[in-house]
C-alpha positions as CSV (number, residue, x, y, z in Angstrom):
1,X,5.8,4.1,-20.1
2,X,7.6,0.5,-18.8
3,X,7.1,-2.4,-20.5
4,X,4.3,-4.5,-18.0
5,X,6.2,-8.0,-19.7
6,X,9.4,-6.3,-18.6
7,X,10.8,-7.4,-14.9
8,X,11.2,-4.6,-12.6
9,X,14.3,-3.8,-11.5
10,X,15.5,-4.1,-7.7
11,X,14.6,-0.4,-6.9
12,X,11.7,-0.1,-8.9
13,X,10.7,-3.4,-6.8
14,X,11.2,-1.8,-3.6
15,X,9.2,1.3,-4.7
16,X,6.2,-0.7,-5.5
17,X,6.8,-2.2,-2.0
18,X,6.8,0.5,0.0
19,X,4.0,2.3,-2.0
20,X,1.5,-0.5,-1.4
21,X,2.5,-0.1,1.9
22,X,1.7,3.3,2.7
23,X,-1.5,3.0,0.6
24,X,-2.3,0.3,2.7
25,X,-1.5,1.8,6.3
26,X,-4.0,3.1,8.2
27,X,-4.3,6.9,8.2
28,X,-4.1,7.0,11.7
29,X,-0.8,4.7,11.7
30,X,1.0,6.5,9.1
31,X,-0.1,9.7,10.8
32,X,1.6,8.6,14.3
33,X,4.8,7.3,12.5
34,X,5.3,10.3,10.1
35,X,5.1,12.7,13.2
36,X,8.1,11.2,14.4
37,X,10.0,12.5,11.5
38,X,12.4,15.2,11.5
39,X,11.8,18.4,10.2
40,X,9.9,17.6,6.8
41,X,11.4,19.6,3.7
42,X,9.5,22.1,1.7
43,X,8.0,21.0,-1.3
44,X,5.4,22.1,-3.6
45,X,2.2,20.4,-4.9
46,X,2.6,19.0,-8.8
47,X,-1.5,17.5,-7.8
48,X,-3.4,19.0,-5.2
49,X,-4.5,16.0,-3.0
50,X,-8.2,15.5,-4.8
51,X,-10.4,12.3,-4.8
52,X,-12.0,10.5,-7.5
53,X,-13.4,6.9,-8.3
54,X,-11.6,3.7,-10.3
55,X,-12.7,0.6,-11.2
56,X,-12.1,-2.4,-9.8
57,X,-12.1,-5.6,-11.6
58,X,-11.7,-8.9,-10.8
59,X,-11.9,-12.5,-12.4
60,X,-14.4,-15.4,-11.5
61,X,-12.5,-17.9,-9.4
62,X,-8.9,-15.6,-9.7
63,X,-8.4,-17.1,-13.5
64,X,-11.5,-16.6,-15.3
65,X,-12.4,-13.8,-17.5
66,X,-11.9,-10.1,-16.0
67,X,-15.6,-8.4,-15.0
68,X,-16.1,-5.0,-13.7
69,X,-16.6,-5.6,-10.4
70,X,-17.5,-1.7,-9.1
71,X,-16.1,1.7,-8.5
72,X,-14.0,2.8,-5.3
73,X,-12.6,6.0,-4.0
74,X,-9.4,6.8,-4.3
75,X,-7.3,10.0,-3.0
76,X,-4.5,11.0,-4.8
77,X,-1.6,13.4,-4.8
78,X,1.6,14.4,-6.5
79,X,4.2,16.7,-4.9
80,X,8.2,17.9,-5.5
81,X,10.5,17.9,-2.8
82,X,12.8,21.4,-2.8
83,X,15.6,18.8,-4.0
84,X,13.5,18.1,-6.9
85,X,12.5,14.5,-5.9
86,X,8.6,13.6,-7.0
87,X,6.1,11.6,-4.8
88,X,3.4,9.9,-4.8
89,X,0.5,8.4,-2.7
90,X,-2.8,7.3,-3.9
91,X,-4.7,5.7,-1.2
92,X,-8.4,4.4,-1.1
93,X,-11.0,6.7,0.2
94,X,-11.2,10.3,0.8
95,X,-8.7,11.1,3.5
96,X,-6.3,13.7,2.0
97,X,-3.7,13.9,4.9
98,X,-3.0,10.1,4.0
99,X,-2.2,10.8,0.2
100,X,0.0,14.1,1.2
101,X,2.0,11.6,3.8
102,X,2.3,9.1,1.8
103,X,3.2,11.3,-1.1
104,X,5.6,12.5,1.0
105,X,7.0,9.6,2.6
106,X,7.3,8.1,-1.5
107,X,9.7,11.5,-1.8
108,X,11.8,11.2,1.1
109,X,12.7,7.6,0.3
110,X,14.5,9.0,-2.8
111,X,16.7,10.9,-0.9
112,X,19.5,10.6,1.4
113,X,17.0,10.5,4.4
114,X,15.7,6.7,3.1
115,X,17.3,5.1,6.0
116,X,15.9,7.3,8.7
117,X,12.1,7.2,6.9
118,X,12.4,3.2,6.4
119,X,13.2,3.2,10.5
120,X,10.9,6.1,11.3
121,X,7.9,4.7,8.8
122,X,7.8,2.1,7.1
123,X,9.7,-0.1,8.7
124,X,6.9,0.0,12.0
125,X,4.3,-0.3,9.6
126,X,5.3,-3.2,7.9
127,X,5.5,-4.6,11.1
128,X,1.9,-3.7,12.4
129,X,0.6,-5.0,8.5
130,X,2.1,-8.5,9.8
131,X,0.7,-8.3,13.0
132,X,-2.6,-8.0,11.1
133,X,-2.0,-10.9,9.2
134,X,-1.2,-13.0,11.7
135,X,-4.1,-12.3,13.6
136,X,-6.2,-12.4,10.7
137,X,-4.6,-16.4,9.9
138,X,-4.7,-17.1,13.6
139,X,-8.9,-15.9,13.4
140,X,-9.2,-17.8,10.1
141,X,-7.4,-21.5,10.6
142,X,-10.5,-21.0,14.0
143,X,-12.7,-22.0,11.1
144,X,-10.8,-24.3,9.6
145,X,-12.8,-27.4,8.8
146,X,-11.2,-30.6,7.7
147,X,-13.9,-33.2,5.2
148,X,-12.8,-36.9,4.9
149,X,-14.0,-39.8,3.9
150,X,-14.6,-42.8,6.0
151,X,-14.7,-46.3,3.7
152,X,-17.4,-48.0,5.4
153,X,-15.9,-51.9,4.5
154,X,-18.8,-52.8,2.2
155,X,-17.1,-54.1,-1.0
């Protein structure tokens, strides 16, 4: 198991981007992207796709002590690629398809074919995650409201 106080290395950085992506993609979106793909390989299930719950936690105010904040569903998978490269995709709720692509997309990004998935997948995604972001800043700074202080001169 890694050492958590370790630093990750470059590729083990890039895996944990790419992950979070597809676990973050909407299962329509990955859906649309991955059909674009090439003939997929054969692999072989290590985890049939299953769902199951995990707890989230979270900390009063981001920095205060960690409380159990409540259970979510999460779908995940674990397949081998005919090459022998292993995927995997966890991704919340209960849609199967979505762990087996992104399962599958986390495999073909260990192979020769990286280039082709990051232009195929991920690379569209990412760019329909920022697209979301700006439009959720945009929707946000609407709200922005700024509180001053007027000095009223009576000293």
């Amino acid at each position: 198991m890694p050492d958590p106080t370790q630093p990750l290395t470059p590729d083990q950085a890039a895996r944990r981007d790419w992950m979070s992506l597809l676990a973050k993609s909407a299962p329509a979106a990955l859906k649309d992207r991955f059909d674009t793909l090439p003939a997929i390989p054969t692999h072989h299930f290590l985890r049939q796709p299953e769902a199951g719950a995990v707890m989230m936690r979270g900390r009063a105010g981001g920095t205060g002590a960690a409380f159990n904040l409540g259970e979510i569903t999460v779908t995940r998978c674990a397949l081998r690629l005919e090459t022998g490269e292993v995927g995997y995709g966890y991704v919340q709720g209960r849609s199967t398809d979505h762990a087996t692509r992104a399962a599958l997309v986390d495999a073909l990004m260990q192979t020769d074919r990286a280039d082709e998935t990051r232009a195929a997948v991920l690379t569209p995604l990412a760019s329909d995650a920022a697209t979301r972001d700006r439009a959720r800043a945009v929707k946000a700074a609407a709200t922005k409201v700024d509180f001053f202080t007027m000095v009223r001169g009576e000293d």
